[in-house]
Residue, then its C-alpha position, 0 to 999 in steps of 0.5 A: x161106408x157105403x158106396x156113393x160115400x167113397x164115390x164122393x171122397x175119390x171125387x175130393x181127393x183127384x182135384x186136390x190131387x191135381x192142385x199139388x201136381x200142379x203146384x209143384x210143378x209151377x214152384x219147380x219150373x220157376x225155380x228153375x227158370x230164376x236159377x238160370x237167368x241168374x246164372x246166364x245172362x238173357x243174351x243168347x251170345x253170351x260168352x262161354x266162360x260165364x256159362x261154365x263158371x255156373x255150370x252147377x247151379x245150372x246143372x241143378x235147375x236143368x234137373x229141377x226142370x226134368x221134375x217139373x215136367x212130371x209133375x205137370x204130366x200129372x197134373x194133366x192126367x188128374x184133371x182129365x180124370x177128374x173131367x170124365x164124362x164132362x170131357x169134351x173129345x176136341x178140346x180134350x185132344x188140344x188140351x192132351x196134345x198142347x200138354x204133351x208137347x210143351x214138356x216135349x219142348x222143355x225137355x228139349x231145351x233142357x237136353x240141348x243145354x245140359x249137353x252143350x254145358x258138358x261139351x263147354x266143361x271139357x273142350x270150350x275153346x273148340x266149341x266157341x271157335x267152331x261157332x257151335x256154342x253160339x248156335x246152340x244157345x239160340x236154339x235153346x232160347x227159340x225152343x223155350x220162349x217161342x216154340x214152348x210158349x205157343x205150346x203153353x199158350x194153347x194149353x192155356x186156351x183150352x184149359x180156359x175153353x174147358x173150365x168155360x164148360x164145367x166150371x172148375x175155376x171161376x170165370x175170371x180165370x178162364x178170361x185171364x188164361x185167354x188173354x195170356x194164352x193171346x199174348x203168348x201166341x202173338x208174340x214173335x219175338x223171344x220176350x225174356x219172362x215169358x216163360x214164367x207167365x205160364x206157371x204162374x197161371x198154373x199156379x193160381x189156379x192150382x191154389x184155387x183148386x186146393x182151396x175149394x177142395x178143402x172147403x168142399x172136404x170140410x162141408x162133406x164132413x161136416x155133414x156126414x157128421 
């Protein structure tokens, strides 16, 4: 096998690389966040006896979030290497930094309700009567439907700016990340399923990616053939 042949299948492989982080990351996110939204009510002044009568179920979706910032930070990684000299220092920055700071946010959300659900297990009398609880409910659901949002939302705009300039997913899609990523960063209210339009999106263009790969990987064999 020469050269430029395993040039050419390394160059297959990252973006299918991309598509299974991205849609791992998308199932594990959205399976988290339905965990919990069945578990919790949508209002942050719940009473705590619901939360701690769910507290492993929550438990588990608080992991499965932790696994799906992984898989979303490598998602970021293979897309810039797939971009490589195509990668635009600008947008590359936002893209990196949105990227970065949306898992910073909920990884945030999910420590923040990991440590108030073991505080609530052992002493839930003295965290509600000290207010605590009810303040720390609000805080997660600020950092997840507002501030992560606006992190989310950027991504998706320079996500949707970049495939404008190289053509890693049609057209279409990038209108779309553009049209979300407006919606999420003018909403100044938490809107309950916010969260989910940004995996979602991840998700329809990580199929998209797989699904070309695997189209260009058969044509490459066909021809080497």
């Amino acid at each position: 096998m020469n050269e430029e042949t395993t040039l050419i299948r390394q160059r297959i492989r990252t973006p299918r690389a991309a598509a299974i982080a991205g849609i791992v990351f998308s199932l594990l996110l959205i399976t988290s966040l339905l965990l919990i939204w069945t578990s919790i009510p949508s209002n942050p002044l719940t009473p705590a006896v619901d939360v701690v009568r769910h507290s492993r179920k929550i438990t588990f979706a608080l992991n499965l979030m932790s696994f799906s910032g992984i898989a979303f930070l490598w998602f970021i990684a293979v897309v810039r290497d797939r971009l490589g000299e195509l990668e635009d220092r600008f947008f590359a920055t936002v893209f990196l930094g949105s990227g970065v700071l949306f898992i910073a946010m909920i990884f945030l959300a999910a420590s923040l309700s990991g440590g108030l659900l073991t505080v609530l297990e052992n002493q839930s009398a003295n965290l509600v009567r000290s207010g605590t609880y009810d303040m720390v409910r609000v805080q997660v659901d600020q950092v997840m439907h507002i501030y992560a949002m606006k992190m989310a939302a950027v991504f998706m705009s320079s996500t949707s700016a970049i495939s404008l300039r190289t053509g890693i997913f049609p057209r279409w899609m990038a209108v779309l990340g553009f049209v979300l990523a407006i919606l999420l960063l003018l909403s100044v209210t938490t809107i309950e399923f916010a969260p989910l339009i940004f995996p979602l999106w991840v998700l329809l263009i990580s199929v998209y990616i797989l699904m070309d790969n695997l189209r260009g990987s058969r044509e490459f064999e066909s021809s080497a053939l």
